[in-house]
Structure formats: C-alpha cells, structure tokens
N, C-alpha and C positions, 0 to 999 in steps of 0.2 A: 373510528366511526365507519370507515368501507368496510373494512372485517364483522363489524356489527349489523350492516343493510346483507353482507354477503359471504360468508366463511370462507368460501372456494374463489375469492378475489387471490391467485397467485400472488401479485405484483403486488399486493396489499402486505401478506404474510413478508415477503421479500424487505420491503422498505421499511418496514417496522420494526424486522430485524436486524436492518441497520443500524434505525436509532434506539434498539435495547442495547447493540454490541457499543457504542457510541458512550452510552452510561455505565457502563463495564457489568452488563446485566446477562451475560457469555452463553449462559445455558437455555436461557429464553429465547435469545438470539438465534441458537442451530435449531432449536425446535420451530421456529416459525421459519427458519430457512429447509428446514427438512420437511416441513407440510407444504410449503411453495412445492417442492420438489414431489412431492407425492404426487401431487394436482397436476404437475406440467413436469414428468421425468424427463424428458429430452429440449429441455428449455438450456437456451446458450445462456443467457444472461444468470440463473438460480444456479447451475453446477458450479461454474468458475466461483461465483459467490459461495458458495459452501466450501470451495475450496480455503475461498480468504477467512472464512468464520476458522476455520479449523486451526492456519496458521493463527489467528490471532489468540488463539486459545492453548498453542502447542500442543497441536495432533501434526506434528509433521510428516510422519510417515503417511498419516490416513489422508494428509492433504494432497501430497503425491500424487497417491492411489485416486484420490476424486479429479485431479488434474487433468491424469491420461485418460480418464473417464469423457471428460470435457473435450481431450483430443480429438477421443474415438467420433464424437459426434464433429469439431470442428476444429481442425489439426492446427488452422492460423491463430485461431480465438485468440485474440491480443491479451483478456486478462489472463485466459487459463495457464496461457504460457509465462505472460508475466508471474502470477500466481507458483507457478511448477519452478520458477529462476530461484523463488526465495525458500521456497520448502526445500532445496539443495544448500542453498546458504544455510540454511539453520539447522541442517544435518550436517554439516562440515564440509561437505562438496563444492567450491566456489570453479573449480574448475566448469563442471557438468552446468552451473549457473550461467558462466562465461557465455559456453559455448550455447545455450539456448536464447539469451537476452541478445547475442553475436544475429543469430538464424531471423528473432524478431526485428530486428533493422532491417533486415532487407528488404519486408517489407508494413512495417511502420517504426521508421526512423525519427519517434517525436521527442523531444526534451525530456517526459518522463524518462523514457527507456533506457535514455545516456544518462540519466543521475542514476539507476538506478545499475546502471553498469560500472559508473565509478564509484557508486557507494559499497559495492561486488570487490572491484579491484583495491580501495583501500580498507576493507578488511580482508583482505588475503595476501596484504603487504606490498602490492606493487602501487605504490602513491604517488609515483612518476605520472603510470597512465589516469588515475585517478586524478591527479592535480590539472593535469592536459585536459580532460573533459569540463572540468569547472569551469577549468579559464576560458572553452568555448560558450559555457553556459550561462556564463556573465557577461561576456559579448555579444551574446545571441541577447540577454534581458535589457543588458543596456542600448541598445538599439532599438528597439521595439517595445512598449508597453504590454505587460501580458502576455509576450509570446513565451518566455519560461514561468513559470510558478515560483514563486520566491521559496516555498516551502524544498520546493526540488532542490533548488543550491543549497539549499540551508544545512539539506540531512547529507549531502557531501561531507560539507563542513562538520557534521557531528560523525560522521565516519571516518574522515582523517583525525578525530579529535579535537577540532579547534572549536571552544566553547563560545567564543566570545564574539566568532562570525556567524557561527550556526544560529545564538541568539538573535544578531542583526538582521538579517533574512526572515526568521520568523517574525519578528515585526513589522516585515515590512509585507509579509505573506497574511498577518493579522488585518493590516489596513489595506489588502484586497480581497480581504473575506474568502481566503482559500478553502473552500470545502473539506480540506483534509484532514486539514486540523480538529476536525469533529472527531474524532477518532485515534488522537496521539495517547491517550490511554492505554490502547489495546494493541497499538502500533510498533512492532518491536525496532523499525530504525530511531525511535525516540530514545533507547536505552541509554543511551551514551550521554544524555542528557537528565536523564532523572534525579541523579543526586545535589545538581546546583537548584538553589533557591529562584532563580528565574524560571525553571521547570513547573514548578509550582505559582509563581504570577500568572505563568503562560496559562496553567490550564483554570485559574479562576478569570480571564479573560476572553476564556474562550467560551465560557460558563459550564465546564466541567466539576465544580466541583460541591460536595453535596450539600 
C-alpha cells in the first residue's frame, strides 16, 4: 500500500524486499532493493542490504564487490562488514572472514558477531575455538533473558554438526519470536539442517511454507 500512495517510498521498496526474499521470491527481491537503491544510491541501510540479497541468492563474488561499495561510503557499517565476513566464507576464504568479524569486535562486540565467528571457526575446523564461544554464549543466555538470541547458539550448534541442539535453540528462538527465522529459507547457515524432517516442521511453524 506505501508503494501504491508513493513509488519513490525507498524504505517501502526496501522492506518489501525483505518479505519477497523471506518467501523465497529472490528476483523480486533485488529488483525492489535495486530501485531502493536508485532512489537513495548512497543510503547505509539499502547497500549492505543488497549486499545480503545477493548472498542469499549466491552472487558471492558481486556481494563482495557491493560490500566494499558500502565500505567506501561507511568503513564501520556493522552489517556491511558483517555482510563482507560471509561472502569470504562462501568463497572459501574463512581466514579473510576471521580476520574482518576479529576488526568488527572492537568495536561492536555483540552476541551476533561471536556466533557468527564460531560458526567461521567451526567450518574451518578449529572447534576448540568454536566450542569456547558457545560455552560463553549460553552463559551469557543463561543469565540474562534475551541478551543472546536463541537462534545465534542454535546455528553454532548446526555448524559444529550437532543436530539435536541446534533444534533445541530453534525452539526455544521460536517461542521468542526471533525475527530471523523469517528467513531460514534463503539463509545459507540453515544448510546443515535441511535434510532432517524437523527442518521441515521448523519452517511450517514459522509459516514458511506454501
């Protein structure tokens, strides 16, 4: 309806393209993130997003390329650089991954950033340091309500392989209505979980499916 009173509503095209990527609708997706972008070329929030459409779609290279894009305008930009950590993972690179998500701690050191460095470290086979981050990230959850996302430890646990915690966590990330899970379709840390039959409960309860 906003795109309908007003075409040139950026933020409109933006969110929309959210929930086309969300329905696994890929192409419709980057087109209305690529008209955001027409509208507002130098917008922080639309570049780094373009950059996640592309990973979600396997343009990794070209997601790269829109990341350092995102840099040039804002070299901290939390997501762009988050964004830039996995386009290296999904080229092979977990080193160049390391050492970017390493640079984003210093300065924002949040729960995402640490799952998202031992979900790094345990597909590049060091699951020592990956196991060490967990175990702070379920003492950080269990102490505090809500201060980790259940989703966050969960894709640990589907990165070291273990199927049967990583379910637990998403359950428990279901019944705090994690926003992320809008989006386990297009999401490639879910891969490790797609062949079990709970993969498939998950996403008719999340009401993904058609």
């Amino acid at each position: 309806q906003a795109l309908q009173l007003n075409e040139r509503n950026a933020l409109a095209h933006d969110w929309y393209g959210w929930f086309l990527m969300a329905r696994g609708r890929a192409d419709e997706a980057l087109a209305r993130l690529r008209r955001a972008l027409e509208l507002e070329p130098h917008s922080i929030l639309y570049n780094p997003d373009l950059a996640w459409f592309l990973l979600f779609t396997g343009r990794h290279a070209e997601a790269a390329r829109q990341c350092e894009e995102t840099r040039k305008l804002d070299r901290n930009n939390l997501q762009g650089n988050q964004a830039l950590a996995w386009a290296h993972v999904l080229q092979g690179n977990h080193e160049a991954a390391v050492k970017v998500l390493l640079a984003v701690q210093q300065f924002e050191d949040s729960p995402q950033i640490r799952s998202d460095l031992a979900q790094v470290y345990a597909r590049s086979g060091r699951r020592d340091e990956a196991s060490r981050i967990l175990r702070e990230l379920e003492v950080e959850a269990g102490a505090s309500e809500f201060s980790v996302r259940s989703d966050d430890i969960a894709l640990v646990y589907a990165a070291l392989g273990l199927k049967d915690e990583a379910f637990r966590w998403l359950d428990r990330a279901l019944e705090e209505m994690s926003p992320s899970l809008l989006w386990i379709r297009v999401w490639w840390n879910f891969d490790p979980l797609r062949s079990d039959p709970r993969y498939g409960e998950l996403l008719r309860k999340v009401g993904l499916t058609e």
